[in-house]
mmCIF file of the N, C-alpha and C atoms, coordinates in Angstrom:
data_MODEL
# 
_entry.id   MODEL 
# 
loop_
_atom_site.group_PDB 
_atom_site.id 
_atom_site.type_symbol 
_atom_site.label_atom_id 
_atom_site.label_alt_id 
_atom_site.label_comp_id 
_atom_site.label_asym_id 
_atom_site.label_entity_id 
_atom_site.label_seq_id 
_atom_site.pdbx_PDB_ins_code 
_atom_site.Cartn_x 
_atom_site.Cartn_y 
_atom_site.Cartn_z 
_atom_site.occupancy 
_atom_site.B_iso_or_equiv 
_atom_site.pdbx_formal_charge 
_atom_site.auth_seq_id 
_atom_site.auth_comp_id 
_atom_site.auth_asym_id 
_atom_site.auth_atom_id 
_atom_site.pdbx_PDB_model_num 
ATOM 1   N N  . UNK A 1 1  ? 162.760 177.737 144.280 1.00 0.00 ? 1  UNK A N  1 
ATOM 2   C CA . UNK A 1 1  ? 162.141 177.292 145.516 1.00 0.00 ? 1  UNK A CA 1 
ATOM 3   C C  . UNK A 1 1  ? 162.409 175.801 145.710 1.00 0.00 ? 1  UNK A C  1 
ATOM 4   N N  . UNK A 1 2  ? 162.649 175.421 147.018 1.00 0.00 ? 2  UNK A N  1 
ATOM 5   C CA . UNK A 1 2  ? 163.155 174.303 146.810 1.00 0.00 ? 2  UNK A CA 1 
ATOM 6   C C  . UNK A 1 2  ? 161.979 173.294 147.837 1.00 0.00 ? 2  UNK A C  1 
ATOM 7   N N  . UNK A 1 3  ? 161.459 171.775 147.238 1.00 0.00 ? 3  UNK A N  1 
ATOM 8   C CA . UNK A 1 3  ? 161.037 171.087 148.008 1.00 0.00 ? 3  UNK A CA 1 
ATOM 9   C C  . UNK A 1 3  ? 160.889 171.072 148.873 1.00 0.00 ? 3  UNK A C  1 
ATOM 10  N N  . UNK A 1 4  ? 159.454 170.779 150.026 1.00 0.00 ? 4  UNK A N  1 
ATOM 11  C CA . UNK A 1 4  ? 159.520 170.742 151.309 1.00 0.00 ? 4  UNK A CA 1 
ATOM 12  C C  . UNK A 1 4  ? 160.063 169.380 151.402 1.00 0.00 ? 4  UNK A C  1 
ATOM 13  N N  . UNK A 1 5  ? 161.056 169.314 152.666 1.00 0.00 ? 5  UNK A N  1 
ATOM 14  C CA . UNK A 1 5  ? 161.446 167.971 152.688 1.00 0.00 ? 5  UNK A CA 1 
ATOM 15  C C  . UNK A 1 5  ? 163.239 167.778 152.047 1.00 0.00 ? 5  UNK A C  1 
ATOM 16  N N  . UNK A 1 6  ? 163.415 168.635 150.832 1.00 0.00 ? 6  UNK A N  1 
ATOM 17  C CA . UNK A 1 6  ? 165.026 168.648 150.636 1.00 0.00 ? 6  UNK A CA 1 
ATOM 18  C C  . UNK A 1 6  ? 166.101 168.795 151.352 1.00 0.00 ? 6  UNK A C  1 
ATOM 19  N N  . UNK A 1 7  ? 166.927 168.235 151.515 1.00 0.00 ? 7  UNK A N  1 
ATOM 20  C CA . UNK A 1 7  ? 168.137 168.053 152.213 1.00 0.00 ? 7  UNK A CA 1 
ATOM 21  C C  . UNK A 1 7  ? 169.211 168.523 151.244 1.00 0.00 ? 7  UNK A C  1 
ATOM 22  N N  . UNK A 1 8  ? 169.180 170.180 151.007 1.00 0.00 ? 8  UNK A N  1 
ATOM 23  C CA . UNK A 1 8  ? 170.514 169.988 150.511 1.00 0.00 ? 8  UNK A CA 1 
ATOM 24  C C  . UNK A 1 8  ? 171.801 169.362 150.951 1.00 0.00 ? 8  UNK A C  1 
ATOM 25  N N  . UNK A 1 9  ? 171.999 169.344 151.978 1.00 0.00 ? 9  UNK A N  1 
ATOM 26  C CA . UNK A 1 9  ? 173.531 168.992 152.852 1.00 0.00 ? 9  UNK A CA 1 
ATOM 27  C C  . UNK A 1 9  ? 173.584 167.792 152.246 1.00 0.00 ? 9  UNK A C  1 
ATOM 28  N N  . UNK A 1 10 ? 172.399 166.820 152.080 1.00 0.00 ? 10 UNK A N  1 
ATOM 29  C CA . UNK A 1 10 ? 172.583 165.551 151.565 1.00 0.00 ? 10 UNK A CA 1 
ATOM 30  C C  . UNK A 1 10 ? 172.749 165.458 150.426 1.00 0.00 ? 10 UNK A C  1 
ATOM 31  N N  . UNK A 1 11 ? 171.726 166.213 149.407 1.00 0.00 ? 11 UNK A N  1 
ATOM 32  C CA . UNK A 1 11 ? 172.237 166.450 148.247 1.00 0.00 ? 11 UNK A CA 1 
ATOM 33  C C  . UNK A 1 11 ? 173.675 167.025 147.843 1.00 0.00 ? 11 UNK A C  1 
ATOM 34  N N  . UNK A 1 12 ? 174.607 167.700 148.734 1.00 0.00 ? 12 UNK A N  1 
ATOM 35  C CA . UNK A 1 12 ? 175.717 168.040 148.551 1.00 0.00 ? 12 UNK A CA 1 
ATOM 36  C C  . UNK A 1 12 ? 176.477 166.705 148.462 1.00 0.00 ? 12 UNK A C  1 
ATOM 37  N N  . UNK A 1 13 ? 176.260 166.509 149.768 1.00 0.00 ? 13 UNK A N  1 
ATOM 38  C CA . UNK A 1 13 ? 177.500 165.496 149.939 1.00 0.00 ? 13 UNK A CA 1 
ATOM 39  C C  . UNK A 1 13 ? 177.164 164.746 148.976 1.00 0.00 ? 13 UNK A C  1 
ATOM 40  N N  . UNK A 1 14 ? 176.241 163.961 148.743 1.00 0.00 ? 14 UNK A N  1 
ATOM 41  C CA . UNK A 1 14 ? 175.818 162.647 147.627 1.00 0.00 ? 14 UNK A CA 1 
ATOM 42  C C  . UNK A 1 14 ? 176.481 163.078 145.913 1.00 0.00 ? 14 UNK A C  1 
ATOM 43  N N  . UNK A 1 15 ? 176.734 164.548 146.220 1.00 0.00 ? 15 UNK A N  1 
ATOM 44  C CA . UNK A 1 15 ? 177.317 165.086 144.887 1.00 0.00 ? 15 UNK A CA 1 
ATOM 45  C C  . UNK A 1 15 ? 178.767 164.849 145.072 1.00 0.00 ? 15 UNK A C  1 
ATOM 46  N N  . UNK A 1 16 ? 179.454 164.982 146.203 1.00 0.00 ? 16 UNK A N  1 
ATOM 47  C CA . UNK A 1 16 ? 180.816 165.319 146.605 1.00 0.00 ? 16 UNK A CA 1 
ATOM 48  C C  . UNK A 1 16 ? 181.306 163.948 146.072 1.00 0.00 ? 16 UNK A C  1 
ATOM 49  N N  . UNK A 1 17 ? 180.168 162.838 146.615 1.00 0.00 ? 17 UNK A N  1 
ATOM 50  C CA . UNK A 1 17 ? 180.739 161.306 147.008 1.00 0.00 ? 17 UNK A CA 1 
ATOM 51  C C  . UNK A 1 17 ? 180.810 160.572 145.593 1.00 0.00 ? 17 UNK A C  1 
ATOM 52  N N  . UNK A 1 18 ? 180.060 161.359 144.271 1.00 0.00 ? 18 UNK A N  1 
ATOM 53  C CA . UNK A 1 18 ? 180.402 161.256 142.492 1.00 0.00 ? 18 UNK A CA 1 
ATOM 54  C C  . UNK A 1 18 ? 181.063 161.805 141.976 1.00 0.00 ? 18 UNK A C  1 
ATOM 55  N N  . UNK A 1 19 ? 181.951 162.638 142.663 1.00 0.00 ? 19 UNK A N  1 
ATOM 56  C CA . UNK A 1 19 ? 183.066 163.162 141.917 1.00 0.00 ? 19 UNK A CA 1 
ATOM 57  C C  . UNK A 1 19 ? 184.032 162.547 140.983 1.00 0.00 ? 19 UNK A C  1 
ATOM 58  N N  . UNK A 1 20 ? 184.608 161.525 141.264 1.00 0.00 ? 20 UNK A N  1 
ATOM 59  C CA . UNK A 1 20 ? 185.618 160.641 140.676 1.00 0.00 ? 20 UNK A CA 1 
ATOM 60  C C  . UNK A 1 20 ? 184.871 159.413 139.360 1.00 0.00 ? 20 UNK A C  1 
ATOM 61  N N  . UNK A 1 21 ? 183.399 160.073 139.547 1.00 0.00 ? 21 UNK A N  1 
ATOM 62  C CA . UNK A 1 21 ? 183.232 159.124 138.536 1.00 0.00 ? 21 UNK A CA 1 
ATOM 63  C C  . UNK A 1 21 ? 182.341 159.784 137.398 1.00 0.00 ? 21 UNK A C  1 
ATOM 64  N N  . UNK A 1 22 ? 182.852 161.706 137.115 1.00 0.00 ? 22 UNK A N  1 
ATOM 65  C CA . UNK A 1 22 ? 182.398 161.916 136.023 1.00 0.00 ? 22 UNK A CA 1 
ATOM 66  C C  . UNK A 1 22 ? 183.326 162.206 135.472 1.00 0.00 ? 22 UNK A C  1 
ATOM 67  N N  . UNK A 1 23 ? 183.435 161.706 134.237 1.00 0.00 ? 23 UNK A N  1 
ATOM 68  C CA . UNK A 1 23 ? 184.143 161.346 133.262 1.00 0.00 ? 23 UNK A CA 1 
ATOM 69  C C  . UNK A 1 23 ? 184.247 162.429 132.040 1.00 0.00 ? 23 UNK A C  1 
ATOM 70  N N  . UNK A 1 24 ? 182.929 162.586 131.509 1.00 0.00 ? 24 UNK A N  1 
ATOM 71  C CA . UNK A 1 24 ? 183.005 163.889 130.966 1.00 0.00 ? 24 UNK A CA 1 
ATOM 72  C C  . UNK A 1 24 ? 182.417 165.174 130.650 1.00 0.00 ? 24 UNK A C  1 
ATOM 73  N N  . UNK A 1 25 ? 183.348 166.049 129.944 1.00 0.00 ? 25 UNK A N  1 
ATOM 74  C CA . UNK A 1 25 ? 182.984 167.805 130.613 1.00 0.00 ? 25 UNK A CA 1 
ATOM 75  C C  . UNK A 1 25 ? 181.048 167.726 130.838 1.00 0.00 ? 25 UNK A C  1 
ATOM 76  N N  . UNK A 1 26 ? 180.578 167.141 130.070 1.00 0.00 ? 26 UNK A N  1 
ATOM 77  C CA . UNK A 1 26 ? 179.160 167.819 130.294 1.00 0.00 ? 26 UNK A CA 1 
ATOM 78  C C  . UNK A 1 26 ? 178.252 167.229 131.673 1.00 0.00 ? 26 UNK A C  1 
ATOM 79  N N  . UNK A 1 27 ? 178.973 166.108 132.096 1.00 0.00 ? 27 UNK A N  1 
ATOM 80  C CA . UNK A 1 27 ? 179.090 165.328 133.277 1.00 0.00 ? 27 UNK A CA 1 
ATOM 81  C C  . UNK A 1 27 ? 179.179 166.733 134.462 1.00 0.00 ? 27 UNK A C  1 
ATOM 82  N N  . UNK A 1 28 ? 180.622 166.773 134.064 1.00 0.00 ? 28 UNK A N  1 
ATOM 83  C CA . UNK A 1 28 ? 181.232 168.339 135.331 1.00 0.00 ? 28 UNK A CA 1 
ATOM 84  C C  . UNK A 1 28 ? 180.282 169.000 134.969 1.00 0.00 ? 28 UNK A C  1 
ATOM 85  N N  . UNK A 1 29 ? 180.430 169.714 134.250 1.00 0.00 ? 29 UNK A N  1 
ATOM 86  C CA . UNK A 1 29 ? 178.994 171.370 133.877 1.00 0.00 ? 29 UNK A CA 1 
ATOM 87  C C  . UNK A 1 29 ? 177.815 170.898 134.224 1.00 0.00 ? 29 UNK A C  1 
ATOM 88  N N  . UNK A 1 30 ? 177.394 169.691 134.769 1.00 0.00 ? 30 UNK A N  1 
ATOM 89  C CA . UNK A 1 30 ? 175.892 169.257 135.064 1.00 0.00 ? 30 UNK A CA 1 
ATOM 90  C C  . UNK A 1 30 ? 176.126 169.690 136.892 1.00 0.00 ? 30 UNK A C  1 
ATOM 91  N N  . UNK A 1 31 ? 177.661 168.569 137.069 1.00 0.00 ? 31 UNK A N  1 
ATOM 92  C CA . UNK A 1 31 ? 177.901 168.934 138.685 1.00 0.00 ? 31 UNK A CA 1 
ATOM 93  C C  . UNK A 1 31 ? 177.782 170.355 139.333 1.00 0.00 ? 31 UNK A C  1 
ATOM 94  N N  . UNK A 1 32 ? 178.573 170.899 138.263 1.00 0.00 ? 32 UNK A N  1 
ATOM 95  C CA . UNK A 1 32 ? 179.035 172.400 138.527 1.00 0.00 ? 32 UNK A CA 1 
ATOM 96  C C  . UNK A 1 32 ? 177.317 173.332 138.870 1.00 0.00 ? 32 UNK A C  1 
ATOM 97  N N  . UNK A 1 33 ? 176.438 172.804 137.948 1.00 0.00 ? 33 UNK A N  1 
ATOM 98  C CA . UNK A 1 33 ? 175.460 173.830 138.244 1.00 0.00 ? 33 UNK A CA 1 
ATOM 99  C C  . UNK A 1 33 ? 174.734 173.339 139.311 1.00 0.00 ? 33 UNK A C  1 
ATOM 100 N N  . UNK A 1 34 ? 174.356 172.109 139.951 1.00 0.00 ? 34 UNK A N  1 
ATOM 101 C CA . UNK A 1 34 ? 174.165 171.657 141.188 1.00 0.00 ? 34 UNK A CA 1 
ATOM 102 C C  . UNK A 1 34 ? 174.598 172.400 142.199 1.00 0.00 ? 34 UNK A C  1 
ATOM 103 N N  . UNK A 1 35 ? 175.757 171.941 142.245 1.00 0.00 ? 35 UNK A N  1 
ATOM 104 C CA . UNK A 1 35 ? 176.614 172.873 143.608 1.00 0.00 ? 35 UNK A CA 1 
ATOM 105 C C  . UNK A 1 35 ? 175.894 174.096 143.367 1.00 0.00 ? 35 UNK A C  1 
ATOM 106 N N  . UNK A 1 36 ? 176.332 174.773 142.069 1.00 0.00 ? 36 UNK A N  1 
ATOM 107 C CA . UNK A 1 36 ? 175.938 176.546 142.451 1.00 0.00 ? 36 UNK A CA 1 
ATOM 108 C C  . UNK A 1 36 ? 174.356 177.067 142.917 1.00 0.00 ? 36 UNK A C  1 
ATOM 109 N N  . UNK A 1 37 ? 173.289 175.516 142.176 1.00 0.00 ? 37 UNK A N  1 
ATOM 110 C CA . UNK A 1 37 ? 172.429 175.795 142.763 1.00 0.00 ? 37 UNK A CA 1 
ATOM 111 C C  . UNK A 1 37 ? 172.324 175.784 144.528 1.00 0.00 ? 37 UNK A C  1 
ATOM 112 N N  . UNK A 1 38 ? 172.867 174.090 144.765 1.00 0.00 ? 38 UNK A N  1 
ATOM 113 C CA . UNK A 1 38 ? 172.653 174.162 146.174 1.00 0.00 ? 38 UNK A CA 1 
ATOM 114 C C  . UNK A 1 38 ? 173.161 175.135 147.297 1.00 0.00 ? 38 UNK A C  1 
ATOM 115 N N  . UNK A 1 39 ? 174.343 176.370 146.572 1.00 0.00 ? 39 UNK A N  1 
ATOM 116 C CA . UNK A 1 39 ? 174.767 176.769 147.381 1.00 0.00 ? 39 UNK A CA 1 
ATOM 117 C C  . UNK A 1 39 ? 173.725 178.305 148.223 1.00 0.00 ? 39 UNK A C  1 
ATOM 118 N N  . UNK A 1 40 ? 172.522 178.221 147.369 1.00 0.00 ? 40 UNK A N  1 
ATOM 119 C CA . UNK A 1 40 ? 171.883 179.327 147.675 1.00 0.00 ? 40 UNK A CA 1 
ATOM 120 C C  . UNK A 1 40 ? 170.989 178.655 148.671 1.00 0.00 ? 40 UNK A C  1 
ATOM 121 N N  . UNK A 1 41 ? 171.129 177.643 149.050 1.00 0.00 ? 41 UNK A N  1 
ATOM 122 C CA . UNK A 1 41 ? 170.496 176.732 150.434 1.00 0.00 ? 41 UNK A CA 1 
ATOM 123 C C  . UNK A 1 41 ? 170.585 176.273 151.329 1.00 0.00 ? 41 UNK A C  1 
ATOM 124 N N  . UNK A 1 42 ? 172.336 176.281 151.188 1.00 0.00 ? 42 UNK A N  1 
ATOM 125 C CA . UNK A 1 42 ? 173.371 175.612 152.166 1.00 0.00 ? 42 UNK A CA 1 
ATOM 126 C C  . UNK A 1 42 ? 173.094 176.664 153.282 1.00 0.00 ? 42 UNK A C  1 
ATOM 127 N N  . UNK A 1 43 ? 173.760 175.685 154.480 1.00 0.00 ? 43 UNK A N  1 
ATOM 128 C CA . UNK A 1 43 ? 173.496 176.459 156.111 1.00 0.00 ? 43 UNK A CA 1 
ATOM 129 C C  . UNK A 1 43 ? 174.940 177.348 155.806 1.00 0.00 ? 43 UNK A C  1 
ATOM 130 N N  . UNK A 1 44 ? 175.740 178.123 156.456 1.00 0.00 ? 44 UNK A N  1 
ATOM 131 C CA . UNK A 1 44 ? 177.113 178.703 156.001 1.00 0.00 ? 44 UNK A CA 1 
ATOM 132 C C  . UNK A 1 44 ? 178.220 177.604 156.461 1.00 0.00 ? 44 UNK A C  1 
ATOM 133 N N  . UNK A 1 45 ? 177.704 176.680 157.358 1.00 0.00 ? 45 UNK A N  1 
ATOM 134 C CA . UNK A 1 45 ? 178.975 175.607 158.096 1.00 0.00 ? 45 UNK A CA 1 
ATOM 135 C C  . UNK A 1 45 ? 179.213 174.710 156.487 1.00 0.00 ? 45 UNK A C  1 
ATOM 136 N N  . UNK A 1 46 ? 178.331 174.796 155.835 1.00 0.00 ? 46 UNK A N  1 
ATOM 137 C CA . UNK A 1 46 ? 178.374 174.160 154.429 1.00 0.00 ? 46 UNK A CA 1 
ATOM 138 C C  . UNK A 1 46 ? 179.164 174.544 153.242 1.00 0.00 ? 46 UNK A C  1 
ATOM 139 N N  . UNK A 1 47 ? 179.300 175.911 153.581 1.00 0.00 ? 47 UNK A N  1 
ATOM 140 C CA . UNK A 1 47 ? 179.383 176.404 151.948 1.00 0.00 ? 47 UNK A CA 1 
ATOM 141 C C  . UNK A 1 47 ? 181.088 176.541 151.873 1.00 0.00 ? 47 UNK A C  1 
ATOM 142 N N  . UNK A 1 48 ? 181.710 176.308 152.751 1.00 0.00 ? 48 UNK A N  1 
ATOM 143 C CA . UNK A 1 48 ? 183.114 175.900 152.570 1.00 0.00 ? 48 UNK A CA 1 
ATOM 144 C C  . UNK A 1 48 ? 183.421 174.374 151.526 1.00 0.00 ? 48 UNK A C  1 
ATOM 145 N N  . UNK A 1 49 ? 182.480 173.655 152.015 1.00 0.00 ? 49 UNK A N  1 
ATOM 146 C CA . UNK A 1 49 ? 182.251 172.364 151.254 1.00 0.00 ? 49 UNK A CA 1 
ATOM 147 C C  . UNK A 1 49 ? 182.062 172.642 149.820 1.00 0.00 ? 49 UNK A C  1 
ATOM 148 N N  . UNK A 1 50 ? 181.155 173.475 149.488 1.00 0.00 ? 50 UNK A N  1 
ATOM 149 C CA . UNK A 1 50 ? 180.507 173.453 148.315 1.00 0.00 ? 50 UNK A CA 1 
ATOM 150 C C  . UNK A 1 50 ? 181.654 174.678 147.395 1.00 0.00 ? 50 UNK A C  1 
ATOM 151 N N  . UNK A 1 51 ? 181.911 175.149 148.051 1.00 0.00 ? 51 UNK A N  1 
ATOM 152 C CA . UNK A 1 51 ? 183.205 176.165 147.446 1.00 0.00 ? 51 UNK A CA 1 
ATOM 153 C C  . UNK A 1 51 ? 184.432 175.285 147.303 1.00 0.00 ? 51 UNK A C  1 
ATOM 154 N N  . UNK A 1 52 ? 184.596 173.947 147.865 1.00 0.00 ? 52 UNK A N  1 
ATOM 155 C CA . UNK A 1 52 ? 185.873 173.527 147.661 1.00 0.00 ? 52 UNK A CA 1 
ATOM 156 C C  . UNK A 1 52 ? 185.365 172.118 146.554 1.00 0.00 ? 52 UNK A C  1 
ATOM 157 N N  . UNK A 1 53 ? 183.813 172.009 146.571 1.00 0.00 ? 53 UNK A N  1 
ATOM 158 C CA . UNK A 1 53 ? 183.724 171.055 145.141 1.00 0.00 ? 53 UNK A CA 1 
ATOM 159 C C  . UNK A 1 53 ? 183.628 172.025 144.127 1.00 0.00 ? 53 UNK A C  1 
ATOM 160 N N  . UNK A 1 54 ? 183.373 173.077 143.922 1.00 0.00 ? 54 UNK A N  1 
ATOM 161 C CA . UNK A 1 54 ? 183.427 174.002 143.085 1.00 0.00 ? 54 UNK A CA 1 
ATOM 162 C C  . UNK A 1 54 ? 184.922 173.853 142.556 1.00 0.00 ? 54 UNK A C  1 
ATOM 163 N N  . UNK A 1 55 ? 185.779 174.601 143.325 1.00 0.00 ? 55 UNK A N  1 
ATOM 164 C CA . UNK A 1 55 ? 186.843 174.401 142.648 1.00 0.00 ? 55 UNK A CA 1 
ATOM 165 C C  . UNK A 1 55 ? 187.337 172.961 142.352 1.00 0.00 ? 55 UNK A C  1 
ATOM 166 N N  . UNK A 1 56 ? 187.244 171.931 143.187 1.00 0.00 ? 56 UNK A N  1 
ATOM 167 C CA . UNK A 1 56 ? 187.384 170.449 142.438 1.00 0.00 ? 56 UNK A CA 1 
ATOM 168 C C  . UNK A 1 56 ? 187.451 170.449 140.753 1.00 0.00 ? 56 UNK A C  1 
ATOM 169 N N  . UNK A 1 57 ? 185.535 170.837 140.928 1.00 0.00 ? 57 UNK A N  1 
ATOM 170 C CA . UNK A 1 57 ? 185.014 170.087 139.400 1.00 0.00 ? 57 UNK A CA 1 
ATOM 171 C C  . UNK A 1 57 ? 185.685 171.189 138.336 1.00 0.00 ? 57 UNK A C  1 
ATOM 172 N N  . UNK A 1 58 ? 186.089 172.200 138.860 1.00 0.00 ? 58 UNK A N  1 
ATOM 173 C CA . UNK A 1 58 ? 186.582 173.487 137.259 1.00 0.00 ? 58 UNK A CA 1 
ATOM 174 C C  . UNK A 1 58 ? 187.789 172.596 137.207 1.00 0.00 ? 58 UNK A C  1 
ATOM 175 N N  . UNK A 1 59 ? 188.394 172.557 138.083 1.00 0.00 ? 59 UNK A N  1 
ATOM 176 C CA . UNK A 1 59 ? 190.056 172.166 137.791 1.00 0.00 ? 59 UNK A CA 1 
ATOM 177 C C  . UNK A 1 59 ? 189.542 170.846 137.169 1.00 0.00 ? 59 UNK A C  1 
ATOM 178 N N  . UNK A 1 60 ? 188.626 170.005 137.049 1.00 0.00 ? 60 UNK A N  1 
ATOM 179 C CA . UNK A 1 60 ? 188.460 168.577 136.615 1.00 0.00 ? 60 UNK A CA 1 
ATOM 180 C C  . UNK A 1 60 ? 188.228 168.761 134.824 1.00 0.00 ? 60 UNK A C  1 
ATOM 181 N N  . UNK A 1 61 ? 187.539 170.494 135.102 1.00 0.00 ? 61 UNK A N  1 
ATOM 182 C CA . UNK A 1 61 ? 187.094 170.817 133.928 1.00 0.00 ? 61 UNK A CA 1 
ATOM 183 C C  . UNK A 1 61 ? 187.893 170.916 132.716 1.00 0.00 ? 61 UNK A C  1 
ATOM 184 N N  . UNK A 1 62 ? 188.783 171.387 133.651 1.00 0.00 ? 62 UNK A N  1 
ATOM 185 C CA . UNK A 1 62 ? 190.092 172.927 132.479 1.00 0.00 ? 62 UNK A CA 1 
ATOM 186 C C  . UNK A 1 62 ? 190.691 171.339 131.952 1.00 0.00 ? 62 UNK A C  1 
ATOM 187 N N  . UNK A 1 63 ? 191.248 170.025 132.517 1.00 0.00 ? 63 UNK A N  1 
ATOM 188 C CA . UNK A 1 63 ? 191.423 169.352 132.150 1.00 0.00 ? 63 UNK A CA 1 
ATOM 189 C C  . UNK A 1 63 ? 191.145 168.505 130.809 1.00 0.00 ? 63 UNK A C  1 
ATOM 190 N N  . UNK A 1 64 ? 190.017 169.273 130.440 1.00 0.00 ? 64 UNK A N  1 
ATOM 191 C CA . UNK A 1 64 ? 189.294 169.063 128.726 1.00 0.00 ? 64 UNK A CA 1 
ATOM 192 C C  . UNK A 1 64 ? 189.872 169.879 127.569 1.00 0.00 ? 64 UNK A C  1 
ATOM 193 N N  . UNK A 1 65 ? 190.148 169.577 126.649 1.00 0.00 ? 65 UNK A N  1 
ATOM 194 C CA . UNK A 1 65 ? 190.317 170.556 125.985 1.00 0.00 ? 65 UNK A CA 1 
ATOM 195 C C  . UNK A 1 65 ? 189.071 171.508 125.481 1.00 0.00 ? 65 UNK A C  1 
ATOM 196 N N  . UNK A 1 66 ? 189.524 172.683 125.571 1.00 0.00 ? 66 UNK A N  1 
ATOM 197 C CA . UNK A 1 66 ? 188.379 173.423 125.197 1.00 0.00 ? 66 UNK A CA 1 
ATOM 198 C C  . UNK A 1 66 ? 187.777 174.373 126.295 1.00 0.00 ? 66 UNK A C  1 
ATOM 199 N N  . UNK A 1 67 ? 188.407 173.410 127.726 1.00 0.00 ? 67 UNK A N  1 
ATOM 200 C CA . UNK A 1 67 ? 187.423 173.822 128.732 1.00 0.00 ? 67 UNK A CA 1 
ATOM 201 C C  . UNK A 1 67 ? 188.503 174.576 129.685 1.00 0.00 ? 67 UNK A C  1 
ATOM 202 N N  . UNK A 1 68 ? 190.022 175.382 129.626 1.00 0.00 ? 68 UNK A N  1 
ATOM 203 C CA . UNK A 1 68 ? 190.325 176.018 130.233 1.00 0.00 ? 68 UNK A CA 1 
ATOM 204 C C  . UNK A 1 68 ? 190.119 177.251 130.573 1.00 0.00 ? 68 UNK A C  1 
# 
């Protein structure tokens, strides 16, 4: 259940706009479960967004060893 008052869209984007500055895997796997949460909140004009940081942060992921 989410806060009265939450903005996912904002919380998305504010996630989108830290991308380049997590550094490592447990960084991504923190992002990664964000998005998947926010995506059960997103309006649908959204979830193209959140499906294309999705794939962002895996491909940022597989980049670890360990994590392909």
């Amino acid at each position: 259940m989410m806060t009265p008052g939450f903005d996912s869209a904002a919380a998305l984007k504010a996630l989108a706009g830290r991308i380049g500055s997590l550094d490592e895997p447990v960084e991504i796997e923190r992002a990664l479960d964000e998005v998947t949460f926010l995506c059960d909140t997103l309006d649908p004009e959204l979830q193209l967004l959140a499906d294309g940081l999705v794939d962002t942060l895996r491909r940022r992921l597989a980049g670890f060893p360990g994590h392909a």
